[in-house]
Structure formats: structure tokens, C-alpha cells
TORVO-131442 format. One record per atom (N, C-alpha, C): x, y, z. Coordinates in steps of 0.05 Angstrom, whole numbers, m for minus. Each point is the difference from the previous one (the first is absolute). Layout:
<pts>
PT   east  north     up
PT      X      Y      Z
...
</pts>
This chain:
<pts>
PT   east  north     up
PT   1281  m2940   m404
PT     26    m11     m5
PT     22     19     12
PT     23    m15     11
PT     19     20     19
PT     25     m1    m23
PT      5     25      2
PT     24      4    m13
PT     25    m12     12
PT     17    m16     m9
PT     23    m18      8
PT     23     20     16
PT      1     31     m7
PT     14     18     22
PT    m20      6     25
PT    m22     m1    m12
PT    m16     15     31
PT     m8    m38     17
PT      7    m16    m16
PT      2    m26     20
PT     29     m2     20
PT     19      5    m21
PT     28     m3     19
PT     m9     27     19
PT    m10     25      2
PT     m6     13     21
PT    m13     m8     22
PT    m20    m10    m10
PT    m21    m18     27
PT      6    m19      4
PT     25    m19    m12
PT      8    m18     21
PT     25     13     23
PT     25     19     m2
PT      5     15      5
PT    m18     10     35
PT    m21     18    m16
PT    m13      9     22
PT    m12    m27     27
PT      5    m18     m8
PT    m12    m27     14
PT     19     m6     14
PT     23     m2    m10
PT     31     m9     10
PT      5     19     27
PT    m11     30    m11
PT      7     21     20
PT    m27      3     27
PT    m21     m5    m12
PT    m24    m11     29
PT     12    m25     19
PT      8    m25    m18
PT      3    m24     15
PT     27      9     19
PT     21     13    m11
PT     16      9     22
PT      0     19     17
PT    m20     18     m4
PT    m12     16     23
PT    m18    m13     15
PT    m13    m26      1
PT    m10    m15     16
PT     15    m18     22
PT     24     m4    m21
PT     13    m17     10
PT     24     13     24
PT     m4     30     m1
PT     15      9     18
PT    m23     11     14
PT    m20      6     m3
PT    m13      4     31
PT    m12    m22      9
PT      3    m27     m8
PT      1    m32     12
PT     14      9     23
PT     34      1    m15
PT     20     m4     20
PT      1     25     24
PT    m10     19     m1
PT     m1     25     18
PT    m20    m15     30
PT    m28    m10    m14
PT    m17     m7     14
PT      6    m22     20
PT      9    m20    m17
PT     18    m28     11
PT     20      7     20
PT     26     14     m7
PT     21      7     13
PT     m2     17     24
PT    m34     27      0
PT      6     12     26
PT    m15    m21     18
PT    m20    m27     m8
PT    m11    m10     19
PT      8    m22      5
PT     26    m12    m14
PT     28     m9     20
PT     14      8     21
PT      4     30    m13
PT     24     10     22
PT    m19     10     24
PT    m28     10     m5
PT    m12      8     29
PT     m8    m31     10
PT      0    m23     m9
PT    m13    m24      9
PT     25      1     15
PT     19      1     m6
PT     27     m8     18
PT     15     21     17
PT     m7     20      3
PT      2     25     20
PT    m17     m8     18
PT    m27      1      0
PT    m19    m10     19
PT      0    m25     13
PT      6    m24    m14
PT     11    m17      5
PT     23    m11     26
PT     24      6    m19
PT     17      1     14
PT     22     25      7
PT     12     11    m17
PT     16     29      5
PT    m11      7     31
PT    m30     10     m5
PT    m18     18     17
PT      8     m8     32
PT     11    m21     m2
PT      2    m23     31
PT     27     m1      4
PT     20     23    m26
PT     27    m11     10
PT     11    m27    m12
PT    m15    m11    m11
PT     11    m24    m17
PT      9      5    m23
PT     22     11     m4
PT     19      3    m33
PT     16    m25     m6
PT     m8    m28     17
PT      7    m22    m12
PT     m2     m6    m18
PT    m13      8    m18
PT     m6    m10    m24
PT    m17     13    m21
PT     30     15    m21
PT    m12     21    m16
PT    m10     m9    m25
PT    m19    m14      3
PT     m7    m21    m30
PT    m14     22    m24
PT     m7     23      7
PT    m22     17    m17
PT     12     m1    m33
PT     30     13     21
PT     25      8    m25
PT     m4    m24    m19
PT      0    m21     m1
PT      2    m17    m24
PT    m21     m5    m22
PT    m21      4      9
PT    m20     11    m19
PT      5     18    m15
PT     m2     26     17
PT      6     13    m12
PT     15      5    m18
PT     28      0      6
PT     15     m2    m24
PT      3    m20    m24
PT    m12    m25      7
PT    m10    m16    m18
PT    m17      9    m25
PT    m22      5     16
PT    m24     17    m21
PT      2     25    m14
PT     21     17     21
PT     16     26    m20
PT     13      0    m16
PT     15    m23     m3
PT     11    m18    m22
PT    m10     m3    m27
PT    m25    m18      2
PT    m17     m7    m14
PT    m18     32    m18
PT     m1     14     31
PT    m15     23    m14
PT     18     17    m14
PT     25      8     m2
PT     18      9    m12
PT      4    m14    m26
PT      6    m20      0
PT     m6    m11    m34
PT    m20     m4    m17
PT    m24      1     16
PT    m15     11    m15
PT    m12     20     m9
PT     14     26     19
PT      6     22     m2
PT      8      9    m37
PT     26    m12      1
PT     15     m5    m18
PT    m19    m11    m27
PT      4    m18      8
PT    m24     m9    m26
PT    m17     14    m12
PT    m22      6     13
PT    m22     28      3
PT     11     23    m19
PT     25     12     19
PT      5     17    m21
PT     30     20     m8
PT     15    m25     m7
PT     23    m10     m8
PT      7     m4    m28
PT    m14    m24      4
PT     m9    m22    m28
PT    m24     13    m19
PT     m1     17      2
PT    m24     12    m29
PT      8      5    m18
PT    m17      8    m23
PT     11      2    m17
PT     10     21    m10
PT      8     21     13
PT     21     20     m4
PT     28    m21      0
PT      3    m11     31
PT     23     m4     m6
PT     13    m27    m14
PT    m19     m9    m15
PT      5    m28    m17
PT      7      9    m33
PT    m17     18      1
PT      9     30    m26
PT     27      3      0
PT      4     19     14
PT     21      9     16
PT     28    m21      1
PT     m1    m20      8
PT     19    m23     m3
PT      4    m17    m39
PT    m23      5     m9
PT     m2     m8    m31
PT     18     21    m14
PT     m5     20      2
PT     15     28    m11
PT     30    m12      5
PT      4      4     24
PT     35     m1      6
PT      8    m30    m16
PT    m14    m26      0
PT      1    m18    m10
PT      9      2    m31
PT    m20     14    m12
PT      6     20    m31
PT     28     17     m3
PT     m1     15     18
PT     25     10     m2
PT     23     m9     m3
PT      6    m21     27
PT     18    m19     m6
PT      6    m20    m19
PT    m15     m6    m19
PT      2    m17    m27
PT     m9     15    m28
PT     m3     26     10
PT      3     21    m27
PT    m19     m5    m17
PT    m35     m5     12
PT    m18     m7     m8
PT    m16     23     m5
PT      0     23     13
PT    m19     21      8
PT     m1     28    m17
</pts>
């Protein structure tokens, strides 16, 4: 039987794997964009068309908020926001 603190830990630790996955996704993905399109086209002098950039920053996007989420949103700082909550209505 798991103790209900050492569960909020190991989901926690899960939150923090799936976003370390989820940023060497985007590492893997993004350098074999930008070399697909150096080799491609750049390599030939073709800078017609800088499409890489929009992924990218799309999915840096995405990976930044979940960044956030990961480890932002824990429960330090939901604590942390309850307290000041208390304070302000002279609960604490």
C-alpha cells in the first residue's frame, strides 16, 4: 500500500520523466528538420523558404508550458498560494 504523500511524489516524478521526454522528442525532431532543410535547400543557396522556424517555435511553445506545468504548478506552489489566500482573509 503507497502512502498518499509518497503517491503525490511519484506522480510528480512521472510529470518530470514525461517532460524530459518530451524535450528530447523536440531536440531530436527539431535538429532533423533544420539539417533536413540545410541539406535540402539552404545548402544550394535556397533561403526561399525559412519554414523550420515555425515548428519550432510552435513546439517551443508547447514545450515551455509544459515546462511550466511540470514544475510551476506543484505543490509547493499551490501551498504557497493557500497561505497568502489565509492571510488575506485572516484565516491562518
Amino acid at each position: 500500500m503507497i502512502h498518499i504523500g509518497e503517491q503525490k511524489l511519484r506522480n510528480e516524478a512521472k510529470a518530470r520523466v514525461a517532460f524530459k521526454a518530451h524535450a528530447k522528442n523536440y531536440l531530436v525532431v527539431n535538429i532533423t528538420i533544420w539539417l533536413g532543410w540545410f541539406i535540402l535547400r539552404a545548402r544550394h543557396g535556397q533561403y526561399d523558404s525559412f519554414w523550420p522556424v515555425y515548428p519550432t517555435l510552435g513546439w517551443g511553445l508547447g514545450l515551455v508550458m509544459h515546462y511550466l506545468g511540470v514544475y510551476y504548478n506543484s505543490e509547493k506552489a499551490i501551498n504557497k498560494e493557500l497561505e497568502k489566500l489565509k492571510k488575506e482573509r485572516g484565516l491562518h
